[in-house]
mmCIF file as gemmi writes it, N, C-alpha and C atoms, coordinates in Angstrom:
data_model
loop_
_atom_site.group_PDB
_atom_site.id
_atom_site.type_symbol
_atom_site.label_atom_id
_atom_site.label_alt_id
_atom_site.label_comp_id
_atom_site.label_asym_id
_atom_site.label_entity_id
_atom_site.label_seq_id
_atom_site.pdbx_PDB_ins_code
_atom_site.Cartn_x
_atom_site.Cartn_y
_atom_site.Cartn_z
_atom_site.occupancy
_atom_site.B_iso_or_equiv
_atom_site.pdbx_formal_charge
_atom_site.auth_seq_id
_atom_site.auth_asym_id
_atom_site.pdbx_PDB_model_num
ATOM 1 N N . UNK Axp A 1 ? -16.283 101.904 15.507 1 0 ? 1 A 1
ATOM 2 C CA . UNK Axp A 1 ? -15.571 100.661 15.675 1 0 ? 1 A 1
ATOM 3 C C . UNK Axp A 1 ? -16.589 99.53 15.864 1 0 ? 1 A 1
ATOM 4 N N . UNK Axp A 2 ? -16.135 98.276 15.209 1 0 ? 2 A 1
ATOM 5 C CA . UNK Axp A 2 ? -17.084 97.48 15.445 1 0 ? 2 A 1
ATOM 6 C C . UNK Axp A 2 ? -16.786 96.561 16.776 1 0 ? 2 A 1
ATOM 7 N N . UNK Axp A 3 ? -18.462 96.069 16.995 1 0 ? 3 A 1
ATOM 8 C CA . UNK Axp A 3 ? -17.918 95.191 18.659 1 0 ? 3 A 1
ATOM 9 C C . UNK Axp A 3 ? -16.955 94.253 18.258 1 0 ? 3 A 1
ATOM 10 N N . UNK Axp A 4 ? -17.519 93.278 16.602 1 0 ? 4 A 1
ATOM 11 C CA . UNK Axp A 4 ? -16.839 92.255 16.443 1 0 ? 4 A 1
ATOM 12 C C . UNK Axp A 4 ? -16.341 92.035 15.047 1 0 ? 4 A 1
ATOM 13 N N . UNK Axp A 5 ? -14.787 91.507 15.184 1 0 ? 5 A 1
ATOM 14 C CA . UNK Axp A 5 ? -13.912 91.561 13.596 1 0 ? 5 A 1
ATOM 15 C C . UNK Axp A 5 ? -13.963 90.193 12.888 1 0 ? 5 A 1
ATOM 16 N N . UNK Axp A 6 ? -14.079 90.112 12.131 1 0 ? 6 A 1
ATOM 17 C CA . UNK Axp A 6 ? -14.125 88.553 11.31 1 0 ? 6 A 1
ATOM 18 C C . UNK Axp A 6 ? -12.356 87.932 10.968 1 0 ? 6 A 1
ATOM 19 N N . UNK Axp A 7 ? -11.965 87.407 11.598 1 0 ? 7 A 1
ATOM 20 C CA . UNK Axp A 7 ? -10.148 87.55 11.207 1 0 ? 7 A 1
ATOM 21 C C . UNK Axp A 7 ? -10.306 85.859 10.199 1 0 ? 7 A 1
ATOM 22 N N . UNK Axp A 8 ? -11.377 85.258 9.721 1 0 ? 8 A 1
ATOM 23 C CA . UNK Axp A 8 ? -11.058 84.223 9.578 1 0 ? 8 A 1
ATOM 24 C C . UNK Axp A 8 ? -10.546 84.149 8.828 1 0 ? 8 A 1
ATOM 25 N N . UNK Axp A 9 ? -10.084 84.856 7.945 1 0 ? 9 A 1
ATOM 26 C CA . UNK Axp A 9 ? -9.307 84.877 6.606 1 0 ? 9 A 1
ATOM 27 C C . UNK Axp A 9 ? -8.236 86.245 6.457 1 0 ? 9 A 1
ATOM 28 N N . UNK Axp A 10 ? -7.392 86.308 7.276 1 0 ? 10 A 1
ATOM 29 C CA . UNK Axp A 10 ? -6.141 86.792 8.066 1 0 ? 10 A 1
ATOM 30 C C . UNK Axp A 10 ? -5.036 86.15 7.672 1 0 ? 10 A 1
ATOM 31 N N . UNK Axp A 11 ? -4.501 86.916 7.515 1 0 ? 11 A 1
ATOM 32 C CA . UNK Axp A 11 ? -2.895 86.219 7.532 1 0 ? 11 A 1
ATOM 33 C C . UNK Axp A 11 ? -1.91 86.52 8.493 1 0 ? 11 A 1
ATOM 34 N N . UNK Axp A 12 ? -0.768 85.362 8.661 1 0 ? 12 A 1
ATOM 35 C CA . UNK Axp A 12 ? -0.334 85.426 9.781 1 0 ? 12 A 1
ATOM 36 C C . UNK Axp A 12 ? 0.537 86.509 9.105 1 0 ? 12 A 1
ATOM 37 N N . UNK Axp A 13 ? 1.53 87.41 9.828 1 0 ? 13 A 1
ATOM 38 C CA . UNK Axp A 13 ? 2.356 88.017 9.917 1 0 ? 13 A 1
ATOM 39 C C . UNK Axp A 13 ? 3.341 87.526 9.06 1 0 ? 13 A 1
ATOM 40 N N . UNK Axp A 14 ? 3.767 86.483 8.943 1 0 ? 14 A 1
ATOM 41 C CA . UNK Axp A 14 ? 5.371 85.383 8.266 1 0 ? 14 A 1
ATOM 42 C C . UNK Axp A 14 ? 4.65 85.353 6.848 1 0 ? 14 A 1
ATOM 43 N N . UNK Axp A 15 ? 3.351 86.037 6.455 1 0 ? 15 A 1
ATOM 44 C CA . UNK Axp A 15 ? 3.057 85.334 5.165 1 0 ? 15 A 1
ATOM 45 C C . UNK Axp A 15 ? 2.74 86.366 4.191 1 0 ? 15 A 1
ATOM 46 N N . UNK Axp A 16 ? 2.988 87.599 5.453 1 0 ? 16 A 1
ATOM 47 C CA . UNK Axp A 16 ? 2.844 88.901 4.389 1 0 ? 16 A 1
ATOM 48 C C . UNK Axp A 16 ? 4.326 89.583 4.539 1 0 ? 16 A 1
ATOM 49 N N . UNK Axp A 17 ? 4.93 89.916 2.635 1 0 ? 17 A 1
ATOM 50 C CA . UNK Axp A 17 ? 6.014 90.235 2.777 1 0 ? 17 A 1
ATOM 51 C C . UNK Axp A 17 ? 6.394 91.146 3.467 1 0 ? 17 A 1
ATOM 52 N N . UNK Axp A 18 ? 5.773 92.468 3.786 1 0 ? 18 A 1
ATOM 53 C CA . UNK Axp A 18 ? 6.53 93.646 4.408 1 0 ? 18 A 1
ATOM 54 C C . UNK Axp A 18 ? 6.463 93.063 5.706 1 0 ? 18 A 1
ATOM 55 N N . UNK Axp A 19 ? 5.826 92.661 6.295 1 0 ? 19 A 1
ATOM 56 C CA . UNK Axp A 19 ? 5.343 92.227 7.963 1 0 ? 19 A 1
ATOM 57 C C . UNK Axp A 19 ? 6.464 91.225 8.429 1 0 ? 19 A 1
ATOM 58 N N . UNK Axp A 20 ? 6.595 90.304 7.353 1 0 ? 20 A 1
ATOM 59 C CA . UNK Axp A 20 ? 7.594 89.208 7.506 1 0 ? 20 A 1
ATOM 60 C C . UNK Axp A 20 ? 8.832 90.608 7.635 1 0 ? 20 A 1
ATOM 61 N N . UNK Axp A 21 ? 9.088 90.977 6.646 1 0 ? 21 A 1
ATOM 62 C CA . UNK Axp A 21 ? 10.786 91.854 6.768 1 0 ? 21 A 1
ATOM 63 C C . UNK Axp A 21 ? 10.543 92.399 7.688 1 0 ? 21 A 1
ATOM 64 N N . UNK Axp A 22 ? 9.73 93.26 8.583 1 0 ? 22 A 1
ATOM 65 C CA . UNK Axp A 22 ? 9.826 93.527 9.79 1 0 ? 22 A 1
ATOM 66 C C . UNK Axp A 22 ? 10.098 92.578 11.23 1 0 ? 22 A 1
ATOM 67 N N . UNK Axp A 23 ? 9.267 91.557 11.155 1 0 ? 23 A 1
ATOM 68 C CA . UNK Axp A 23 ? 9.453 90.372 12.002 1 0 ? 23 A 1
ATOM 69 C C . UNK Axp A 23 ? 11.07 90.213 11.864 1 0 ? 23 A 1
ATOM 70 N N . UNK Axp A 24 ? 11.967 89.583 10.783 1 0 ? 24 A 1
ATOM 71 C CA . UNK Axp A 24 ? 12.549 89.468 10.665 1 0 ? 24 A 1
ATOM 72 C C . UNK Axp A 24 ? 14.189 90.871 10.963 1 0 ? 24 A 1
ATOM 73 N N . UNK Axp A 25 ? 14.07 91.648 10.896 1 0 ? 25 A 1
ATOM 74 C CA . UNK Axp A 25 ? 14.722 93.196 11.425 1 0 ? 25 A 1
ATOM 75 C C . UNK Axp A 25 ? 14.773 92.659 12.756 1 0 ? 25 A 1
ATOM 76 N N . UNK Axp A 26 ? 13.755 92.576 13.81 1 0 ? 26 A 1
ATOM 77 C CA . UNK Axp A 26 ? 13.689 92.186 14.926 1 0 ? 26 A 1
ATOM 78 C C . UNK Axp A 26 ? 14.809 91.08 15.371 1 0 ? 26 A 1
ATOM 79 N N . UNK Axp A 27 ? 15.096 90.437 14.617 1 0 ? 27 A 1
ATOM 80 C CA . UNK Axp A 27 ? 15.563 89.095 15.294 1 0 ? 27 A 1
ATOM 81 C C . UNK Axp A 27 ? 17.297 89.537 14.708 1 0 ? 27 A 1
ATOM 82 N N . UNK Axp A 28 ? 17.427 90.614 14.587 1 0 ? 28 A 1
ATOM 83 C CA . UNK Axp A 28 ? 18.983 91.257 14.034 1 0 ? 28 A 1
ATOM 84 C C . UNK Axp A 28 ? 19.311 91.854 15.656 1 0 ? 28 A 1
ATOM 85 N N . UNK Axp A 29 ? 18.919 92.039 16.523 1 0 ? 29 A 1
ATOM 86 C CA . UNK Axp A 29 ? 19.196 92.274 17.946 1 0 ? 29 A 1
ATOM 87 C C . UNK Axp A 29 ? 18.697 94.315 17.822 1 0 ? 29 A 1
ATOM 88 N N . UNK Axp A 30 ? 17.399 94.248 16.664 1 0 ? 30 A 1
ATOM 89 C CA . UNK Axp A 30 ? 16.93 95.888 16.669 1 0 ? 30 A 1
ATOM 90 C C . UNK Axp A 30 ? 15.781 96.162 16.965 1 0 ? 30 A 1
ATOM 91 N N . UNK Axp A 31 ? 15.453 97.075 17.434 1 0 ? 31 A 1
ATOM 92 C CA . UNK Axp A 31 ? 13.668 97.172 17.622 1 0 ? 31 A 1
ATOM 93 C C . UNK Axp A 31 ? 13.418 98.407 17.216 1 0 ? 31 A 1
ATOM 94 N N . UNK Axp A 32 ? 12.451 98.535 16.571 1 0 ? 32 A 1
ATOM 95 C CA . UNK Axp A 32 ? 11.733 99.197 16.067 1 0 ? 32 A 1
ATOM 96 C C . UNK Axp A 32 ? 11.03 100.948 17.026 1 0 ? 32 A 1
ATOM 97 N N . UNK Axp A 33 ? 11.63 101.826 17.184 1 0 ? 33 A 1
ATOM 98 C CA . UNK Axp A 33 ? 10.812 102.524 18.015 1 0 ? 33 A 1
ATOM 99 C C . UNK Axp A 33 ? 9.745 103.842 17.193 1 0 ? 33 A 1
ATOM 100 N N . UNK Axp A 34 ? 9.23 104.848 18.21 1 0 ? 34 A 1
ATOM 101 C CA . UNK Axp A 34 ? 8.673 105.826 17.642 1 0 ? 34 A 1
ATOM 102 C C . UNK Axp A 34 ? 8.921 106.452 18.511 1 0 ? 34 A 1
ATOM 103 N N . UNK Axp A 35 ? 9.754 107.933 18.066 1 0 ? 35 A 1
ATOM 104 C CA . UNK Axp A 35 ? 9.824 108.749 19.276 1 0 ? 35 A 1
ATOM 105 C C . UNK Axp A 35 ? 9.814 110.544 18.45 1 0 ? 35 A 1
ATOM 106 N N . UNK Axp A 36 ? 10.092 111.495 19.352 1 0 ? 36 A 1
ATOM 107 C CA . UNK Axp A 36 ? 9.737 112.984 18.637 1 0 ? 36 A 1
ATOM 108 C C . UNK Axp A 36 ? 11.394 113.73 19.143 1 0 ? 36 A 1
ATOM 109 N N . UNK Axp A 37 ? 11.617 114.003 18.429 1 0 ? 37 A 1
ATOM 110 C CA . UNK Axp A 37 ? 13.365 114.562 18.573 1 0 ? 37 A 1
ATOM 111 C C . UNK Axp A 37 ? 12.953 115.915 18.284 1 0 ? 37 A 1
ATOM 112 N N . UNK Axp A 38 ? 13.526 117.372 18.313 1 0 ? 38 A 1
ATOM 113 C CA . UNK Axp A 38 ? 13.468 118.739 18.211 1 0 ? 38 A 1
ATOM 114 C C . UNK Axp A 38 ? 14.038 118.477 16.661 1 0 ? 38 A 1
ATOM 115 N N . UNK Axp A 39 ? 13.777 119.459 15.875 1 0 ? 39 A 1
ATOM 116 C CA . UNK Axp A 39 ? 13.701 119.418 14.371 1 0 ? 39 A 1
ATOM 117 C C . UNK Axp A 39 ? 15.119 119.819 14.3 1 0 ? 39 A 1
ATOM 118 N N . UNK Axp A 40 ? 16.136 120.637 14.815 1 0 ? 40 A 1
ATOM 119 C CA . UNK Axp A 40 ? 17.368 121.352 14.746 1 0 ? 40 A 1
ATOM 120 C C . UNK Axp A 40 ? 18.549 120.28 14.882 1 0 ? 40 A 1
ATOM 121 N N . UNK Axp A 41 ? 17.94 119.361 15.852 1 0 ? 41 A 1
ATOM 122 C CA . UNK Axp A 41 ? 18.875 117.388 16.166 1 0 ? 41 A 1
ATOM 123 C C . UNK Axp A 41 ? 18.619 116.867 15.366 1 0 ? 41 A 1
ATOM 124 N N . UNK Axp A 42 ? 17.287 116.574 14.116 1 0 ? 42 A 1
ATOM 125 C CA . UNK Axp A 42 ? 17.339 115.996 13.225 1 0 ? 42 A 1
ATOM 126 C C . UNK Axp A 42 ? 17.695 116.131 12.276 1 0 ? 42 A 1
ATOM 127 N N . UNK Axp A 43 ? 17.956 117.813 12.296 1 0 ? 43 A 1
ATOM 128 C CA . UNK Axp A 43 ? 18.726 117.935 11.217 1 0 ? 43 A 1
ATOM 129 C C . UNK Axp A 43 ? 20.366 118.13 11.098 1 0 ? 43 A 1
ATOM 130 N N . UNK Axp A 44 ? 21.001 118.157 12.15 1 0 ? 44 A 1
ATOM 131 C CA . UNK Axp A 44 ? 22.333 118.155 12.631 1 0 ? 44 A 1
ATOM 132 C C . UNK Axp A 44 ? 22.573 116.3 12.755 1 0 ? 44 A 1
ATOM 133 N N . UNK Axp A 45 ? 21.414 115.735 12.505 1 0 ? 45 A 1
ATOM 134 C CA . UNK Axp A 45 ? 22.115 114.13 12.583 1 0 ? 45 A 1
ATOM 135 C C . UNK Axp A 45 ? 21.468 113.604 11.26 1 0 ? 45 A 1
ATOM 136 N N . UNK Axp A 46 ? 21.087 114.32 10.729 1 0 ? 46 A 1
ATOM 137 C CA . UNK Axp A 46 ? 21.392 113.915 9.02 1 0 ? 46 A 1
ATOM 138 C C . UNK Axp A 46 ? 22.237 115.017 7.986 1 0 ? 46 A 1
ATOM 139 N N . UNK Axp A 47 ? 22.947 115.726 8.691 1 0 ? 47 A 1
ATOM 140 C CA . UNK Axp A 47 ? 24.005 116.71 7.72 1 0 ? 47 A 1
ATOM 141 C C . UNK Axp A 47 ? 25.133 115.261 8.156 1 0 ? 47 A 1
ATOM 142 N N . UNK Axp A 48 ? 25.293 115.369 9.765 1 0 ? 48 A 1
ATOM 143 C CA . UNK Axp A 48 ? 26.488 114.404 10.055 1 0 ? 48 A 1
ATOM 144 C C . UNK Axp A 48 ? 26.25 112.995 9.44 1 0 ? 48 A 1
ATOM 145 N N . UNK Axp A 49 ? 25.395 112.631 9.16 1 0 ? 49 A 1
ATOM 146 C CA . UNK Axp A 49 ? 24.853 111.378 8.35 1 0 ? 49 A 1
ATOM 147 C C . UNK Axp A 49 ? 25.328 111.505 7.043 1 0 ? 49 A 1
ATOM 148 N N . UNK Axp A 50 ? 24.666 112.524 6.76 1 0 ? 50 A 1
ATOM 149 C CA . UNK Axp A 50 ? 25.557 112.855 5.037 1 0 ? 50 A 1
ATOM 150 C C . UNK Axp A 50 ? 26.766 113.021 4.52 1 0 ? 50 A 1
ATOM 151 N N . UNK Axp A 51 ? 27.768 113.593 5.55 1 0 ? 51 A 1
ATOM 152 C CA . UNK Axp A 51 ? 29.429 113.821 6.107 1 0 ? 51 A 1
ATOM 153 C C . UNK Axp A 51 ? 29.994 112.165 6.02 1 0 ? 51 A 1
ATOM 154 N N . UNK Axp A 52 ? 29.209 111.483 6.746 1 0 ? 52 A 1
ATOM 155 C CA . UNK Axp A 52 ? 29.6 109.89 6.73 1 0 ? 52 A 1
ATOM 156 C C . UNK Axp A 52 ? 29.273 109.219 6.152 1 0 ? 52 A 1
ATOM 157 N N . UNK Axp A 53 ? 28.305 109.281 5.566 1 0 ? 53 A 1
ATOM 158 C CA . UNK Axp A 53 ? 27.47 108.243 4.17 1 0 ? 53 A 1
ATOM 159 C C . UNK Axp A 53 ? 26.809 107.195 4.99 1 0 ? 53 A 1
ATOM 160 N N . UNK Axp A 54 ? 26.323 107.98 6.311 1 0 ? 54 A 1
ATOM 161 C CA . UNK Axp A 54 ? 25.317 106.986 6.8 1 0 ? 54 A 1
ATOM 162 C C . UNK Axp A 54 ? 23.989 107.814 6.983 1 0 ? 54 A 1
ATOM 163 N N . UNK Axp A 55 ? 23.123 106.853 7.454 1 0 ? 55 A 1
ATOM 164 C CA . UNK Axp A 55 ? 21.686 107.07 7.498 1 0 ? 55 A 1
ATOM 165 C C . UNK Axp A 55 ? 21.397 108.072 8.777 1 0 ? 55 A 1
ATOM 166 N N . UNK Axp A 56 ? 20.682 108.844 9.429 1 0 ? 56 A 1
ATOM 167 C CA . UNK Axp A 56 ? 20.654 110.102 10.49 1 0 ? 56 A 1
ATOM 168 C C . UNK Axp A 56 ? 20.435 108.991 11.67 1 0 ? 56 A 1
ATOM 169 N N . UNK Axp A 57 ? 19.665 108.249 11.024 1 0 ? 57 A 1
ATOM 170 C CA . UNK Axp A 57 ? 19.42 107.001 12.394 1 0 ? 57 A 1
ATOM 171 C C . UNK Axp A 57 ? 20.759 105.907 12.984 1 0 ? 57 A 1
ATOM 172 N N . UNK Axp A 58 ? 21.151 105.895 12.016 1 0 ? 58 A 1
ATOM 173 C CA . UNK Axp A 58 ? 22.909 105.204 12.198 1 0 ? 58 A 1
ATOM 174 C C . UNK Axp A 58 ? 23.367 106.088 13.443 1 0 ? 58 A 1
ATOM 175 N N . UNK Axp A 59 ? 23.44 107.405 12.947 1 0 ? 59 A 1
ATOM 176 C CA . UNK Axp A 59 ? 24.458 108.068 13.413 1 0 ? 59 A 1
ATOM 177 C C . UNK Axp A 59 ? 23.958 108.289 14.992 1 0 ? 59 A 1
ATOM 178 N N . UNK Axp A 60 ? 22.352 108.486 15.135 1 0 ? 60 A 1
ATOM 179 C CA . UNK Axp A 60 ? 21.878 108.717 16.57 1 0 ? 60 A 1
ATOM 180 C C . UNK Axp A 60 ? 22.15 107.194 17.569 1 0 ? 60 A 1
ATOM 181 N N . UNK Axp A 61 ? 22.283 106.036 16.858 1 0 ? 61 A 1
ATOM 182 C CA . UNK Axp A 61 ? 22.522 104.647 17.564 1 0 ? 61 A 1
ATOM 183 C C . UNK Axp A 61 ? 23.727 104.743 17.621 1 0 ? 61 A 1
ATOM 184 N N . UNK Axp A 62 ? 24.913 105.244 17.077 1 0 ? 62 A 1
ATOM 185 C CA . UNK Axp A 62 ? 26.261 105.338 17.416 1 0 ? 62 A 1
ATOM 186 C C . UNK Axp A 62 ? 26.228 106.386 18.411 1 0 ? 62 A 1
ATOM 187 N N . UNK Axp A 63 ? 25.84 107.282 18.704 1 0 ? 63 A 1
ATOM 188 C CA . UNK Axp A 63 ? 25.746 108.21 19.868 1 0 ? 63 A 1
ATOM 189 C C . UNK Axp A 63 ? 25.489 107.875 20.842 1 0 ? 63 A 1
ATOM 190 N N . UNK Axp A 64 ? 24.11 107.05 20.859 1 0 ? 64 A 1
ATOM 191 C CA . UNK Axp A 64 ? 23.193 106.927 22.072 1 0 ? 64 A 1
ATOM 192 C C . UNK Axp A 64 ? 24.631 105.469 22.841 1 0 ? 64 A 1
ATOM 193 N N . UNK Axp A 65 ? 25.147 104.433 21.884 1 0 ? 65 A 1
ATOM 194 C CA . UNK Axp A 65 ? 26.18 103.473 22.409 1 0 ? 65 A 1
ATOM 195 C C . UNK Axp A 65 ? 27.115 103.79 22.963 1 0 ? 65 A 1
ATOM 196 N N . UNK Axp A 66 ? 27.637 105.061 22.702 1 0 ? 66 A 1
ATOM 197 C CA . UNK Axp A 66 ? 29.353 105.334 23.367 1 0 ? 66 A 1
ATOM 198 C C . UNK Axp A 66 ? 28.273 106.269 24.836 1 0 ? 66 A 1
ATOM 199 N N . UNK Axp A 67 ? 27.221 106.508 24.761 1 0 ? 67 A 1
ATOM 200 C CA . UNK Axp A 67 ? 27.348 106.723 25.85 1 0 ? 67 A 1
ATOM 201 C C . UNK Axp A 67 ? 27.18 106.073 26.835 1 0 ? 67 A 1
ATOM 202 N N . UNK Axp A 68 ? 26.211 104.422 26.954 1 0 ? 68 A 1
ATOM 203 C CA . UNK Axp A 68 ? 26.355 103.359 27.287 1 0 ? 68 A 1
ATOM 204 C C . UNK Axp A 68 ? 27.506 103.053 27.876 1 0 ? 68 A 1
ATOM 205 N N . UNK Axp A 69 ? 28.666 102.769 26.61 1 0 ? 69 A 1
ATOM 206 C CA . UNK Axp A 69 ? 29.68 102.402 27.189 1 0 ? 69 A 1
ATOM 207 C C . UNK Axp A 69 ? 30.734 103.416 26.894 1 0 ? 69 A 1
ATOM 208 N N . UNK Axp A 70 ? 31.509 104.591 27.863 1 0 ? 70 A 1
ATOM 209 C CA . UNK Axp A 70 ? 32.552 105.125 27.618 1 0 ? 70 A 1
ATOM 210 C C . UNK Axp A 70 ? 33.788 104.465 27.173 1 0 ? 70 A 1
ATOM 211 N N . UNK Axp A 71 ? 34.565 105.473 26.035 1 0 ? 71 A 1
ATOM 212 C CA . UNK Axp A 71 ? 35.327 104.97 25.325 1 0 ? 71 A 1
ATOM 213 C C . UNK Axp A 71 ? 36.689 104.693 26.387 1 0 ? 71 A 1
ATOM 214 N N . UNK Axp A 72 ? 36.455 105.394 27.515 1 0 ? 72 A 1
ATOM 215 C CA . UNK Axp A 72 ? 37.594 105.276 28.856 1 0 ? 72 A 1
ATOM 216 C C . UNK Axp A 72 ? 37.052 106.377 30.125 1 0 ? 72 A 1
ATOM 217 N N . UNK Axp A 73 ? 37.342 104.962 30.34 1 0 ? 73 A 1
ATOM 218 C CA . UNK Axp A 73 ? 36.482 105.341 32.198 1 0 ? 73 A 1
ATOM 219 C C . UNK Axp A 73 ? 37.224 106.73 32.714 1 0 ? 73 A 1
ATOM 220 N N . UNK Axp A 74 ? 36.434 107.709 33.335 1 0 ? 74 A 1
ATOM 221 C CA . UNK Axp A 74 ? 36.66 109.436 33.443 1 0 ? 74 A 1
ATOM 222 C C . UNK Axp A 74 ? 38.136 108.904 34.45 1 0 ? 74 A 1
ATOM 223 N N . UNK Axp A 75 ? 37.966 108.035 35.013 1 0 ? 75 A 1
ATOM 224 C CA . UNK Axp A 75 ? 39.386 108.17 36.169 1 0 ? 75 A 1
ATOM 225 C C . UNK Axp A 75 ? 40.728 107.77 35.421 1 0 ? 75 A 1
ATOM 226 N N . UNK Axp A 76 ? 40.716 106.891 34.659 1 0 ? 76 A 1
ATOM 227 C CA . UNK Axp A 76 ? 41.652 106.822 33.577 1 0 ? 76 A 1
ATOM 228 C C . UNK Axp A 76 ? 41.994 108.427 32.481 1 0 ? 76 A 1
ATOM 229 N N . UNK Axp A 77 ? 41.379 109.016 32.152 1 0 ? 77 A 1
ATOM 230 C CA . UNK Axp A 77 ? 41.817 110.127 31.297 1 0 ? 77 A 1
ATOM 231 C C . UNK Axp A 77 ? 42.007 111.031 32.569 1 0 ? 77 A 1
ATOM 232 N N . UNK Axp A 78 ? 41.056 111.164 33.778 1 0 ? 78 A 1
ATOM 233 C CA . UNK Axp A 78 ? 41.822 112.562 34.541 1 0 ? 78 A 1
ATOM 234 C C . UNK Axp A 78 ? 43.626 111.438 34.79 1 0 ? 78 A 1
ATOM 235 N N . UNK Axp A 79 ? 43.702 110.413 35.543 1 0 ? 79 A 1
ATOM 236 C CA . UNK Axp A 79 ? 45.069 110.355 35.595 1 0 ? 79 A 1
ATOM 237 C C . UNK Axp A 79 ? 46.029 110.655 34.007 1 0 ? 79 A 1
ATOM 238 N N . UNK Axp A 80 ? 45.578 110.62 32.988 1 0 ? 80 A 1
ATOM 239 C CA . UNK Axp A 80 ? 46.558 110.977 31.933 1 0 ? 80 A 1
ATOM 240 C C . UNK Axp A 80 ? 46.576 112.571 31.941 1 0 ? 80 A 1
ATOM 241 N N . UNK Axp A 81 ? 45.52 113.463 32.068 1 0 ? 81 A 1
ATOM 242 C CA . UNK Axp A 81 ? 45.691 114.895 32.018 1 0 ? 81 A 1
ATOM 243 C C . UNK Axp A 81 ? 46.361 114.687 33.118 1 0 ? 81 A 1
ATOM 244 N N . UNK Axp A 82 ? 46.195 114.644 34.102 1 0 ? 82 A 1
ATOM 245 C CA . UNK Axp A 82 ? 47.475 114.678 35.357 1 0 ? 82 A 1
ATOM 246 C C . UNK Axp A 82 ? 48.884 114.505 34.883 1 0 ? 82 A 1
ATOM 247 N N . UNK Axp A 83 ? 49.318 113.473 34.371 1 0 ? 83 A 1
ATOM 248 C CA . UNK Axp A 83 ? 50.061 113.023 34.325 1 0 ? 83 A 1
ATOM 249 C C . UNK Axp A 83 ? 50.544 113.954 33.28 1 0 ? 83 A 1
ATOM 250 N N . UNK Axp A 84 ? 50.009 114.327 31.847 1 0 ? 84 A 1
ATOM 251 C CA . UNK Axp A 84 ? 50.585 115.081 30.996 1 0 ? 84 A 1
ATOM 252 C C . UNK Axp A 84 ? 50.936 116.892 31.57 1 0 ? 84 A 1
ATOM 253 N N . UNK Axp A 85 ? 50.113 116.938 32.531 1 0 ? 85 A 1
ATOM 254 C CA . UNK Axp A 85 ? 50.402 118.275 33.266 1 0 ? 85 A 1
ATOM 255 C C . UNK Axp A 85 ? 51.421 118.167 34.382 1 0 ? 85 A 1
ATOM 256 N N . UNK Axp A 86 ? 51.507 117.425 34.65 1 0 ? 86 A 1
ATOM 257 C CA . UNK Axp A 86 ? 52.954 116.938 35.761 1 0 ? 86 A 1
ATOM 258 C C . UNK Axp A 86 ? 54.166 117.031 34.737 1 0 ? 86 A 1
ATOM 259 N N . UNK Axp A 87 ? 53.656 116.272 33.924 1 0 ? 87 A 1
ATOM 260 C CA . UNK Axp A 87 ? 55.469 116.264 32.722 1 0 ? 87 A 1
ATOM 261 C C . UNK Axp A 87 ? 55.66 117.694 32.659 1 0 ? 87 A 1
ATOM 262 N N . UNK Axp A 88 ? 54.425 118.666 32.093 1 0 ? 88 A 1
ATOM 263 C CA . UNK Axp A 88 ? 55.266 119.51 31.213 1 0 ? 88 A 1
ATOM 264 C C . UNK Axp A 88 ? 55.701 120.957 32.266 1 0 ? 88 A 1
ATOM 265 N N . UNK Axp A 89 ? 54.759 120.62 33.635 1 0 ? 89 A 1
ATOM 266 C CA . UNK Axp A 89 ? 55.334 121.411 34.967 1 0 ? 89 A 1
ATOM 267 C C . UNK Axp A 89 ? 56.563 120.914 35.051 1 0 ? 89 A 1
ATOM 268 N N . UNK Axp A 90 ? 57.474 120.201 34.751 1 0 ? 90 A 1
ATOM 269 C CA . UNK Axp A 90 ? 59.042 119.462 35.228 1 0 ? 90 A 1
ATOM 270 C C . UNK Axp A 90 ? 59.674 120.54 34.163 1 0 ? 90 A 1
């Protein structure tokens, strides 16, 4: 590695196309990560990717969101199993 880099003739980021489309991805409310998943999840979230005609990465950001936000708060569904097990005890 050298001590020292010459950048004087660099370009900014906005002026190179792939760099720009990345910059730009960013400002869609996405970021970019790098991470290592077990090979058996990646491939069970691109069969289900393929089932839906979406991308394996679609399908892991729709996962990782509902668990964020539940589709109904656990005390709301136990009162409906209650409630549907009360009816059919009558």
């Amino acid at each position: 590695m050298r001590k020292e880099y010459d950048f004087s003739n660099a370009k900014r980021a906005k002026d190179v196309p792939h760099l720009a489309k990345l910059q730009s991805e960013n400002t869609k409310g996405k970021t970019r990560i790098t991470t290592y998943l077990d090979n058996d999840v990646v491939e069970w979230l691109k069969a289900r990717g393929e089932a839906e005609n979406k991308g394996y990465q679609t399908v892991l950001n729709e996962l990782l969101r509902k668990q964020l936000v539940p589709e109904k708060p656990i005390a709301e569904v136990l009162r409906q199993v209650i409630r549907e097990e009360l009816k059919n005890a009558a």
